[in-house]
C-alpha positions as a printed NumPy array, in Angstrom:
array([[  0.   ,   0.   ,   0.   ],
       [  1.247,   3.707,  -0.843],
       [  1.746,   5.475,   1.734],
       [ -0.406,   8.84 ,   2.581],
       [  2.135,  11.708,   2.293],
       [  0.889,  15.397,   2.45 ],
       [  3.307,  17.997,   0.785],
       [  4.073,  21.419,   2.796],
       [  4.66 ,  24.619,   1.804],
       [  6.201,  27.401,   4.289],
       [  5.98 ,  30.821,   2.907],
       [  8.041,  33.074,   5.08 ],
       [  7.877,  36.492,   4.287],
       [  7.737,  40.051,   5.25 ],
       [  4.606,  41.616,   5.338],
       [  3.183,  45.253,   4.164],
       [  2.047,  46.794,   7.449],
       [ -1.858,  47.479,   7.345],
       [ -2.166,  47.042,   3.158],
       [ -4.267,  43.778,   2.166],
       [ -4.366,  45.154,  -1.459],
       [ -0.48 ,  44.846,  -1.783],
       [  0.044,  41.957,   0.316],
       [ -2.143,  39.568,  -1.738],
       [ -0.221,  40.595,  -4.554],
       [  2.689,  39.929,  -2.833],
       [  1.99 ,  36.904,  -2.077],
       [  0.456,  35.908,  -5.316],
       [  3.573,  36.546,  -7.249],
       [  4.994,  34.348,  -4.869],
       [  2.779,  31.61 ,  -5.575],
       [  4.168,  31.671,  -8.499],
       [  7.386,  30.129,  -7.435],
       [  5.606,  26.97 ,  -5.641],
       [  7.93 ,  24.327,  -7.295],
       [  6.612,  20.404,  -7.065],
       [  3.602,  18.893,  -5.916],
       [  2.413,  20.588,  -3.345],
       [ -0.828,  19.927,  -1.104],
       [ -0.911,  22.875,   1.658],
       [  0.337,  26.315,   1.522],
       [  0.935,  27.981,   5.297],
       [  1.348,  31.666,   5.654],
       [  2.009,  33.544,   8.554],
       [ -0.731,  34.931,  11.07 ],
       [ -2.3  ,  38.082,   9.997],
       [ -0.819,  37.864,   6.428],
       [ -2.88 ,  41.141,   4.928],
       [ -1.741,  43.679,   7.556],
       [  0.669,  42.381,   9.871],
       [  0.333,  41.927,  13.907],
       [ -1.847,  45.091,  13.789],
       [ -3.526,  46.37 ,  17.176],
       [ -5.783,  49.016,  15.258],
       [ -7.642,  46.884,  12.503],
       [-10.228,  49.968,  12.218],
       [ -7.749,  51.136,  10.017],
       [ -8.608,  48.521,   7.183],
       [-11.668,  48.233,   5.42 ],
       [-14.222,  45.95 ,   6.873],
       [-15.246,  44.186,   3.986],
       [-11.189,  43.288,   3.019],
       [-11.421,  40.236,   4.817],
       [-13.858,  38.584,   2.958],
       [-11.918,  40.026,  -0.426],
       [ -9.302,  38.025,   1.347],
       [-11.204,  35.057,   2.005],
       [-12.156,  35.235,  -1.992],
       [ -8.797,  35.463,  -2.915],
       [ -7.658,  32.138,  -0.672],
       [-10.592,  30.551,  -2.603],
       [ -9.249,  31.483,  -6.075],
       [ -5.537,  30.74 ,  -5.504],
       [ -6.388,  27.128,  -3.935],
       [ -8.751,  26.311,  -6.645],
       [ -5.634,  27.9  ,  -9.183],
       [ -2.991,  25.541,  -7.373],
       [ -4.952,  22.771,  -6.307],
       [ -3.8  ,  23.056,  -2.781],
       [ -4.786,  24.062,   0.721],
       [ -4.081,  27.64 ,   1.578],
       [ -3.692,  27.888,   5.59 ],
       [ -3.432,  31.474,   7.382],
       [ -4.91 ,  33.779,   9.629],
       [ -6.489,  37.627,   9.655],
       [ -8.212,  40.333,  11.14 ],
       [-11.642,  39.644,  10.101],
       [-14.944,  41.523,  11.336],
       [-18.38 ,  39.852,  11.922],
       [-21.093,  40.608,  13.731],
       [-20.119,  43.686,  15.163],
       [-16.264,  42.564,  16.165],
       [-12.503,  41.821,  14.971],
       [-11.244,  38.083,  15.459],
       [ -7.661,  37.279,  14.732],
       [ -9.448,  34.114,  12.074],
       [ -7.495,  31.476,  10.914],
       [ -8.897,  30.306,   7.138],
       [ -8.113,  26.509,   5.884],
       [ -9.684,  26.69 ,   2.377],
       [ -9.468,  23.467,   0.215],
       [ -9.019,  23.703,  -3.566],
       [-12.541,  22.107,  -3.838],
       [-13.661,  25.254,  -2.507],
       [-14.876,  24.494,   1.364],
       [-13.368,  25.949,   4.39 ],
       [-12.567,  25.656,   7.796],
       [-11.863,  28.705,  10.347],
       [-10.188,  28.524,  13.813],
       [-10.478,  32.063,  16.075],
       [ -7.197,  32.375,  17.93 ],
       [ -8.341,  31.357,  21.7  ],
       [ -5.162,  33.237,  23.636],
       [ -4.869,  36.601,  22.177],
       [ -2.012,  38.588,  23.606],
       [ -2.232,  40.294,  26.237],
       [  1.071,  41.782,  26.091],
       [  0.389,  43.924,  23.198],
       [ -3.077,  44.402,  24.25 ],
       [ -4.656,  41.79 ,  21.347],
       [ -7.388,  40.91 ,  24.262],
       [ -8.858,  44.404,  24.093],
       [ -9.039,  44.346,  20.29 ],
       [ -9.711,  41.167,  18.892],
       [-13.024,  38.854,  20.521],
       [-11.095,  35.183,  21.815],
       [-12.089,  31.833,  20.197],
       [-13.653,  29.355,  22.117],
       [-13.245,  25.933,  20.369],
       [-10.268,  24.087,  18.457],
       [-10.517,  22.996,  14.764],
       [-10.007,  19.806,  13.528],
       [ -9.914,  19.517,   9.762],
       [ -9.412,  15.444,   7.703],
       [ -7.556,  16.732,   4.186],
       [ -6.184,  13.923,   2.42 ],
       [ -5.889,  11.207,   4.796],
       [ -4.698,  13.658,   7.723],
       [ -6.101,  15.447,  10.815],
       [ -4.697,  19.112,  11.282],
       [ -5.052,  21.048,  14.404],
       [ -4.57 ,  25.   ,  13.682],
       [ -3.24 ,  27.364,  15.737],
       [ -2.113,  30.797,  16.054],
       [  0.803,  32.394,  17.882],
       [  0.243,  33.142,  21.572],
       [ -1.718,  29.626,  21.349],
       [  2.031,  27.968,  21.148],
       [  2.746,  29.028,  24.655],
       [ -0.474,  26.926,  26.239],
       [ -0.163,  23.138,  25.881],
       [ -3.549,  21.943,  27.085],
       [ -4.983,  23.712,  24.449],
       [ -3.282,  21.528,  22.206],
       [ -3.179,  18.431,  23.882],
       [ -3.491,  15.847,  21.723],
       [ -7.03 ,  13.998,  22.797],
       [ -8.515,  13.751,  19.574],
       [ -5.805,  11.764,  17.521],
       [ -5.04 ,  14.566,  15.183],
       [ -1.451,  13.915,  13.384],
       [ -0.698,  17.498,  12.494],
       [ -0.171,  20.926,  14.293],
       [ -0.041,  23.853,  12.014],
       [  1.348,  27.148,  13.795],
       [  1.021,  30.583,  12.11 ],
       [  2.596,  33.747,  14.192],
       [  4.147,  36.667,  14.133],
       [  6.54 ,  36.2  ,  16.948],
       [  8.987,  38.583,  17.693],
       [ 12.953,  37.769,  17.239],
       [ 13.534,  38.46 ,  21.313],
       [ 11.347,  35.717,  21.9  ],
       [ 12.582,  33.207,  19.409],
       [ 14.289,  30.962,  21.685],
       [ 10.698,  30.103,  23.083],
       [  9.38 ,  29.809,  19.769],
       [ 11.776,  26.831,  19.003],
       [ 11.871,  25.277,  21.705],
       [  8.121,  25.248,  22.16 ],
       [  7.334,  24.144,  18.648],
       [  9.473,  20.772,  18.95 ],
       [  7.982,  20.559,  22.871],
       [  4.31 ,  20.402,  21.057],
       [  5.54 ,  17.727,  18.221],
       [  7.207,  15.227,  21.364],
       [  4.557,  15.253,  23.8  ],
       [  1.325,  15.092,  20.85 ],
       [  3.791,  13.078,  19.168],
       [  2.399,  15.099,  16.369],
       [  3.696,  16.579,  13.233],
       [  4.476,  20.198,  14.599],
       [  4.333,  22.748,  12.054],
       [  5.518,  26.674,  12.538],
       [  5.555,  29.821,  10.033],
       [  6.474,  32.9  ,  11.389],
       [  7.082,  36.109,   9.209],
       [ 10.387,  38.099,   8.623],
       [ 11.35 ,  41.527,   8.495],
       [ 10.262,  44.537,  10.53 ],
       [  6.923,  46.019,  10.775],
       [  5.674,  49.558,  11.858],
       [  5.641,  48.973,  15.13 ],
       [  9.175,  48.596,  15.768],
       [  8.955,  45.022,  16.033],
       [ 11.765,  42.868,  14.263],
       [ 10.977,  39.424,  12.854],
       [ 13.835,  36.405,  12.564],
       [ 11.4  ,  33.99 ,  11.113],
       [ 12.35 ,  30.286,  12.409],
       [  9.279,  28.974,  10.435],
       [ 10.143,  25.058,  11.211],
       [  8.843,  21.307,  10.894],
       [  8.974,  18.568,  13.297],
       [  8.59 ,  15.124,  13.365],
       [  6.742,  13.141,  16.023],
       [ 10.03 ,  12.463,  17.328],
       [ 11.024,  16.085,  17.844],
       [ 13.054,  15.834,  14.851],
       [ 13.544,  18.994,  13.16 ],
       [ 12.132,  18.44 ,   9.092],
       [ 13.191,  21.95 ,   7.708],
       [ 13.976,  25.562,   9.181],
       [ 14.573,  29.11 ,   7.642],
       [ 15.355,  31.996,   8.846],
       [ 15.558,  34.214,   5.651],
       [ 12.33 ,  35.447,   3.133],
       [ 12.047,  31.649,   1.103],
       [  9.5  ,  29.25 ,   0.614],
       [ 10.557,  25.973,   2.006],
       [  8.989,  22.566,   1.945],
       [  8.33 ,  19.428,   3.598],
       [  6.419,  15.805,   3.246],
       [  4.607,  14.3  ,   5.918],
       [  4.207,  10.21 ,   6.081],
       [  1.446,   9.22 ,   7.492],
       [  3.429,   5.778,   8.712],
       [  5.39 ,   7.415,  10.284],
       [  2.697,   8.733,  12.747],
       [  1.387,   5.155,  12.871],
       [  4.552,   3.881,  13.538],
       [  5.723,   5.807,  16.745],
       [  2.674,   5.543,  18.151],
       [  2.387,   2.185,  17.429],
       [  6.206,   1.643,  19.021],
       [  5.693,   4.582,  21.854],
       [  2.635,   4.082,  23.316],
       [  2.663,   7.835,  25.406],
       [ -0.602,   8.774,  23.776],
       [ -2.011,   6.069,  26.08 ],
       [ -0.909,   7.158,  29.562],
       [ -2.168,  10.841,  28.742],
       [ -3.758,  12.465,  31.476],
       [ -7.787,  12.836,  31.307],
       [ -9.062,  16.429,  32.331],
       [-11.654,  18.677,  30.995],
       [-10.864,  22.254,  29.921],
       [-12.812,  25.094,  30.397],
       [-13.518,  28.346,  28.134]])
C-alpha cells in the first residue's frame, strides 16, 4: 500500500504593514514560485496587515476580499491555503485562521489566547473551540501564535497527526518559539508545524522567522530563517509507527478544559 504523504509549503515572508491590497499581490507573485507537488500552503498569522492592534484602520469588507482570494488561488494551485487575519463579523474583529481546500470548502479557527502583552485581548473577541480539519488522509489542528505558549490547548485527545502554527513572533522571543514548537511535536507526538514572518513592521517590532517542521520524534524536518518558501512531506506511517512503538498517547492524562 502507498503510503499517505501530504506535501508542505512554508511561505516566510515580510509583510506590508496594514495594506491587504499589496500583500495579496505579494503573495500571489509568490505563488508563483511553488515548485513540485504541493498539497498545503501555510502563511504567517495576519498575512494582509501584519500583527496590527488598530484593525479599524482597514476596510471591513477586506477580509472577505481576502477570504475570496484564498478561494481562487487554492482552486488555481490545487492546494490548501492555511493562514490567519483580522476579520470583522457581527459587530467585532477576530484574529481568524482560514483553511480553504481547492474544492472550494473551508474551515476557520479564532485564535483562543490573544495577547495580552500587546493588548490583542482588548481588540480582537477570543475563540472558544479548536478545529479539527481530515484533508487527504490527515487530521490538522490549527493554531495561532500566543496559542504555542499553552499546551492543554493543544493536547493531543482527539488523535489529530498534524499541528499547524502561524505567528508573528517577535525575534527576542525566538528561543521560546523553538523550543516550544518541537515541545508540542514530542509530547502530541504530532507533526508540529511553525511559520512565522520576517522583516520589521511599523511597530518597531523585528521578525527572525524560524518557520520550522517537526517530526513526532522532535526531529527537526526543515527551518529558515531568511524570506524563502521551504517545503516538507509528511508520512502518514510514520505517525502510525511511533505511536504504534511509543505508546505515550495512552498514559495521557484525562481532564476537561474550560472556556
Amino acid at each position: 500500500m502507498k503510503d499517505q504523504e501530504l506535501n508542505i509549503a512554508l511561505v516566510q515572508t515580510s509583510l506590508v504593514w496594514e495594506d491587504p491590497e499589496r500583500n495579496r499581490t505579494m503573495l500571489s507573485k509568490k505563488f508563483t514560485e511553488l515548485s513540485g507537488n504541493v498539497d498545503v500552503v501555510v502563511l504567517p498569522e495576519m498575512f494582509t496587515t501584519g500583527f496590527t492592534m488598530t484593525p479599524e484602520n482597514i476596510d471591513k469588507g477586506e477580509g472577505q476580499r481576502t477570504l475570496d482570494w484564498m478561494l481562487s488561488q487554492a482552486k488555481k494551485y490545487k492546494a490548501a491555503i492555511v493562514g490567519s487575519m483580522a476579520f470583522f463579523e457581527n459587530g467585532h474583529f477576530f484574529n481568524r485562521l482560514f483553511f480553504v481546500a481547492p474544492d472550494g470548502t473551508f474551515a476557520t479557527y479564532d485564535k483562543r489566547h490573544t495577547f495580552t502583552l500587546a493588548g490583542e485581548d482588548k481588540i480582537y473577541k477570543a475563540g472558544t473551540q479548536c478545529t479539527i480539519i481530515d484533508y487527504k488522509g490527515f487530521r490538522i489542528n490549527p493554531m495561532i501564535c500566543y496559542d504555542l505558549r499553552f499546551p492543554v490547548w493543544a493536547r493531543n485527545t482527539c488523535d489529530y497527526d498534524v499541528l499547524i502554527y502561524v505567528a508573528n513572533w517577535p525575534k527576542p522571543r525566538i528561543n521560546a518559539w523553538d523550543t516550544l514548537l518541537k515541545a508540542r511535536a514530542i509530547e502530541n507526538m504530532a507533526y508540529a508545524i511553525g511559520v512565522n514572518r520576517c522583516g520589521q513592521d511599523e511597530a518597531g517590532y523585528v521578525y527572525s522567522g524560524h518557520s520550522a517542521a517537526y517530526d513526532c520524534l522532535g526531529e527537526q524536518m526543515v527551518f529558515a530563517t531568511e524570506e524563502t518558501i521551504c517545503y516538507t512531506t509528511l508520512k502518514k506511517s510514520h505517525i502510525a509507527t511511533t505511536r504504534n512503538k511509543l505508546k505515550f498517547l495512552e498514559d495521557r492524562d484525562e481532564f476537561t478544559l474550560k472556556v
